[in-house]
C-alpha positions in Angstrom: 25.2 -26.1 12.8 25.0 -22.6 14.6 21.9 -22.2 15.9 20.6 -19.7 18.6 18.4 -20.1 21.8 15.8 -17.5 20.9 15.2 -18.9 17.3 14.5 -22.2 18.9 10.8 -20.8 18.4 9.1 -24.2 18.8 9.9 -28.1 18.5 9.8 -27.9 14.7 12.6 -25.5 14.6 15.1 -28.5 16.0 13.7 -31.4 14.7 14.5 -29.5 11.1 18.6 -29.9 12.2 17.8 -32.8 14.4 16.2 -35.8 12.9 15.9 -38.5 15.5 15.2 -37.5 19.1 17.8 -40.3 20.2 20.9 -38.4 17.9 22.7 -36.4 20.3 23.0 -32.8 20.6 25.3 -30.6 22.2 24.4 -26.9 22.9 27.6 -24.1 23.8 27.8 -20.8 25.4 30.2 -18.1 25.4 30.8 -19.4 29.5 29.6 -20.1 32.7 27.6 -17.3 33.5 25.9 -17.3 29.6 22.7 -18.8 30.2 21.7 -19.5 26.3 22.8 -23.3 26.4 20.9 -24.0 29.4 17.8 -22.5 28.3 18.0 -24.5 24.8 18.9 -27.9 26.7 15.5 -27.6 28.8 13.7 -27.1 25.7 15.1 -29.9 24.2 14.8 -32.4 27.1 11.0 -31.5 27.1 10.3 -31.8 23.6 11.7 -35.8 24.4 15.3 -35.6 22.8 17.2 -38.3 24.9 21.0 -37.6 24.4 21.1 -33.9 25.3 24.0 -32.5 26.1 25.3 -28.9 26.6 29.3 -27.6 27.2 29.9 -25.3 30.3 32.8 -23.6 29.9 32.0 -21.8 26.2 33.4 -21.8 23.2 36.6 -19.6 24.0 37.8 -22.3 26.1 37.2 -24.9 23.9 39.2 -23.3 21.6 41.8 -22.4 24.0 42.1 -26.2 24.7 42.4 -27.3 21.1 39.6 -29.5 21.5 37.7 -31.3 19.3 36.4 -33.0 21.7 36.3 -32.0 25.7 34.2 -35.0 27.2 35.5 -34.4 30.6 33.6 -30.5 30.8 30.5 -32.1 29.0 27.9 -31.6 31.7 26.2 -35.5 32.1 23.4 -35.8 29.8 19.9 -34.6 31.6 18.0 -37.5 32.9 14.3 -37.8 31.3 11.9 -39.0 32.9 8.4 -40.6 31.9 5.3 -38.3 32.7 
């Protein structure tokens, strides 16, 4: 599923794509100086989904690579923490 920072509007908008807050979810850039996949990971972490994960390096090099799967560039999942 492609899905955009900016039309991550509001929690509802993910939990449409993402049923359980415990499925994981990756979010991509296009690199390491794109911001996008950071920006949707916070929002995701504080809306309470547990197994958030984002890739650095972008989709170009993920493709470069032949991946289809890169665990070793996979950031570690963001720690959440109780209120």
């Amino acid at each position: 599923m492609h899905l955009v920072d900016s039309d991550i509007t509001g929690e509802a908008v993910l939990a449409r794509i993402v049923k359980s807050k415990n499925e994981p979810v990756l979010f991509y850039c296009n690199g390491v100086k794109c911001g996008r996949a950071a920006n949707a990971t916070a929002k995701a972490v504080s809306w309470g989904y547990t197994k958030v994960y984002y890739y650095a390096l972008g989709m170009a090099q993920w493709k470069e690579r032949g991946c289809l799967s890169c665990a070793d560039n996979f950031r570690a999942p963001i720690e959440t923490h109780p209120p």
